[in-house]
Residue, then its C-alpha position, 0 to 999 in steps of 0.5 A: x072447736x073453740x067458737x063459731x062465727x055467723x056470716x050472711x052465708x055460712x058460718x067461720x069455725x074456729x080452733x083458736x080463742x081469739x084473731x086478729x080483725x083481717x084475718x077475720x075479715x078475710x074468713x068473712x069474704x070466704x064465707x060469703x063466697x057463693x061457691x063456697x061449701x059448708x063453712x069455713x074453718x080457722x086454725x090456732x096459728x091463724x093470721x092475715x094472709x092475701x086474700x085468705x087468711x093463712x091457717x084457713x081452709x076452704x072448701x068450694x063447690x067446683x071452683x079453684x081459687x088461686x090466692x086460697x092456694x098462696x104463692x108458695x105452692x106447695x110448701x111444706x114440711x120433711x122430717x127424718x129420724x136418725x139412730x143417733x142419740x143426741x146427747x152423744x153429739x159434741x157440740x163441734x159436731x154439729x157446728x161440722x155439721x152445720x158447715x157442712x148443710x152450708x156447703x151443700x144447700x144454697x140458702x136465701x135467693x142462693x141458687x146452684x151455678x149449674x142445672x142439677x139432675x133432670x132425673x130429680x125433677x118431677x116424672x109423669x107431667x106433660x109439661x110442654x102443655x104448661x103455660x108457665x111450668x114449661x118457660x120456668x123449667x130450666x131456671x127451676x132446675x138450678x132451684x131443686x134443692x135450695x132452701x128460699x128465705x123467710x120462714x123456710x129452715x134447716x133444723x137438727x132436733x132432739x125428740x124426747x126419746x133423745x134421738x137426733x132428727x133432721x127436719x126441713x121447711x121449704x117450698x116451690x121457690x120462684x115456680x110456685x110463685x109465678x103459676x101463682x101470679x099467671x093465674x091469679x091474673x087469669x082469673x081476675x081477667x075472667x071474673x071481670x069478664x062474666x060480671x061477679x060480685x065478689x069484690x076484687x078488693x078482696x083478692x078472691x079471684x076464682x076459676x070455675x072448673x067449666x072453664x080450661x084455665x081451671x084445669x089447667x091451673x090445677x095441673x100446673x099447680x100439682x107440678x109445683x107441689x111434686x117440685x116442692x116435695x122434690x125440692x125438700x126430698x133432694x135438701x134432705x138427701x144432701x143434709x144427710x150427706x153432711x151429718x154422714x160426714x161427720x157421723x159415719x155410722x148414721x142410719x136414717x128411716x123414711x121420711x115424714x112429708x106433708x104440704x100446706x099450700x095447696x087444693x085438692x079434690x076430696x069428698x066431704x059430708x058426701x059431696x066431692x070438693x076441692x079443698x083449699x088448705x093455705x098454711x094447714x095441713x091434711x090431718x085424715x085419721x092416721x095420718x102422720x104429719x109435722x107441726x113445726x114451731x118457731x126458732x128455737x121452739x118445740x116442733x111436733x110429730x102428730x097424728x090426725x083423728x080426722x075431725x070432720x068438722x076441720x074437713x080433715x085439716x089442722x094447723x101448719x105451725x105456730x103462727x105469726x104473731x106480728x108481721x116482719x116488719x112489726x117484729x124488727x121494729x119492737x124485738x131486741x136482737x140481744x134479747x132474741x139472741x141470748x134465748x137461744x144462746x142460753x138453750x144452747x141452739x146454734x143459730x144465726x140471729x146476726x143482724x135485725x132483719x134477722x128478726x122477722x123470723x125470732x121466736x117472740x115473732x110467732x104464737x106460743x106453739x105449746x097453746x096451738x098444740x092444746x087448741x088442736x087437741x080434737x083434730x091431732x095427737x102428738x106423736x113425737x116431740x122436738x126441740x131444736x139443737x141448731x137451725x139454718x134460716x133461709 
């Protein structure tokens, strides 16, 4: 822990040395929650988000809060070791491959023509009982598999043993966004209702677990992290369908699979809370997780030691460094695009607005790595060989 900020309430923990002055402010409207439990904790690759900060995790004494969730519910990281040693790849191979991901993986607002499988779409919900899931399901099943936009990528990847690993980032796509919304406005209305104090100006709106619009978020927003996982799970299937096409002799090992939106219920210096990680991750002792970096920079597999002063959290990438916007008006798409060329990495840096997602827009990764060092250690290390932006 690098530094430790007093609020009126509890007090903000910090693994970084210094943030920007919203995302503070945001770390201080949590602290100052009244549900709010023991304190709030920062990450490395802290930045403003809407309402919580993203890198923030909140644990709150029997309340949910929908924007302590993020839109994107569910989100996360997969990735795949393969028995390919890298260095034996051509570089037409993995243009081959590329091509071949293309094909297979609608990207951006790309959605397939038809519904895919039901059998890919998560089992064991009660979904007729969804208010919003059950009007989405169709629509989501033309949305399995597709990568979104933004951050979300495709990456072929080196790790420092020299084998090839696929990794994907990706999420809930427009399901998550409108649970998201439905019950943000939910909990606006209730909050209005029973007279808080919180301040809407600080887009904190809460469901109190007394209330059925708190069970029934919960419910809907553990459906959409089962579809992200399924979103990724069916993304990976057809990648390596495509590096099998190329490399018929590839053998694939289980996949790594780890969310970074999302609330759960677990116990915390002896009491059971509902932990809220928006752009963190779950990093419990031993447990395995991904750390990506930005375009064209390392990414890591690690593994927590279960610092409970993090409730068990660690960051879920490197961070924005300035906002899209920012990085389109102050980067110069050749010097972004000669970075990556001189590495060798297959991108698709064509156009500025391809620059929100260049590297110089994102924290150096190698400094979040050393700011984790009490709460993971690596595992594994990867630099990129090709990459596929949303």
């Amino acid at each position: 822990m690098q530094k430790e900020i007093t609020t009126e309430l509890l007090p903000i923990k910090m693994w970084l040395d210094e943030a920007e002055e919203g995302s503070i402010k945001q770390a201080q409207n949590l602290a100052n929650l009244p549900f709010a439990f023991k304190h709030v904790c920062l990450m490395p690759d802290t930045h403003q988000g809407y309402g919580m900060p993203i890198g923030g995790v909140l644990a709150a004494d029997n309340v949910i809060v929908p924007n302590a969730v993020g839109v994107d519910i569910g989100c996360g990281m997969c990735a795949v070791k393969t028995n390919v040693q890298a260095a034996s790849l051509e570089r037409k191979q993995i243009t081959s491959i590329m091509a071949g991901i293309r094909e297979l993986v609608p990207l951006g607002f790309d959605h397939h023509k038809v519904r895919q499988d039901e059998s890919l779409m998560p089992q064991g919900f009660a979904v007729d009982t969804m208010h919003i899931v059950k009007y989405q399901y169709l629509a989501a099943m033309k949305q399995i598999g597709t990568l979104g936009g933004g951050n979300h990528f495709i990456e072929l990847q080196r790790c420092n043993d020299g084998w090839l690993w696929i990794m994907i980032h990706s999420g809930s796509r427009n399901l998550g966004l409108k649970v998201a919304e439905h019950y943000n406005k939910k909990a606006k209305v209730l909050n209005e209702l029973y007279y808080s104090s919180i301040s809407p100006k600080a887009d904190l709106a809460f469901l109190p677990f007394t209330t059925d619009e708190a069970h029934e978020y919960y419910e809907e927003m553990k459906y959409c992290i089962a579809f992200a996982f399924a979103n990724r799970s069916l993304m990976m299937q057809r990648t390596q369908e495509a590096v099998s096409a190329v490399l018929p002799a590839v053998a694939y090992e289980p996949m790594i699979n780890i969310a970074h939106n999302y609330a759960a219920w677990e116990k915390h210096f002896d009491k059971k809370v509902i932990v809220h990680r928006k752009g963190a991750t779950s990093a419990k002792l031993g447990e395995v997780g991904i750390i990506p970096g930005s375009q064209g920079t390392k990414s890591y597999i690690v593994e927590g030691l279960g610092n409970t002063e993090s409730f068990t959290s660690c960051s879920h990438g490197a961070g924005r460094l300035m906002s899209r916007t920012a990085a389109i008006k102050n980067l110069n798409l050749e010097d972004e695009q000669r970075k990556l060329d001189e590495q060798g990495i297959l991108h698709s840096i064509r156009g500025k607005s391809d620059l929100e997602e260049a590297a110089s827009a994102y924290k150096d990764i190698s400094q979040v790595m050393a700011l984790l060092a009490d709460l993971v250690k690596i595992k594994v290390e990867l630099s990129p060989l090709a990459v596929i932006k949303g």
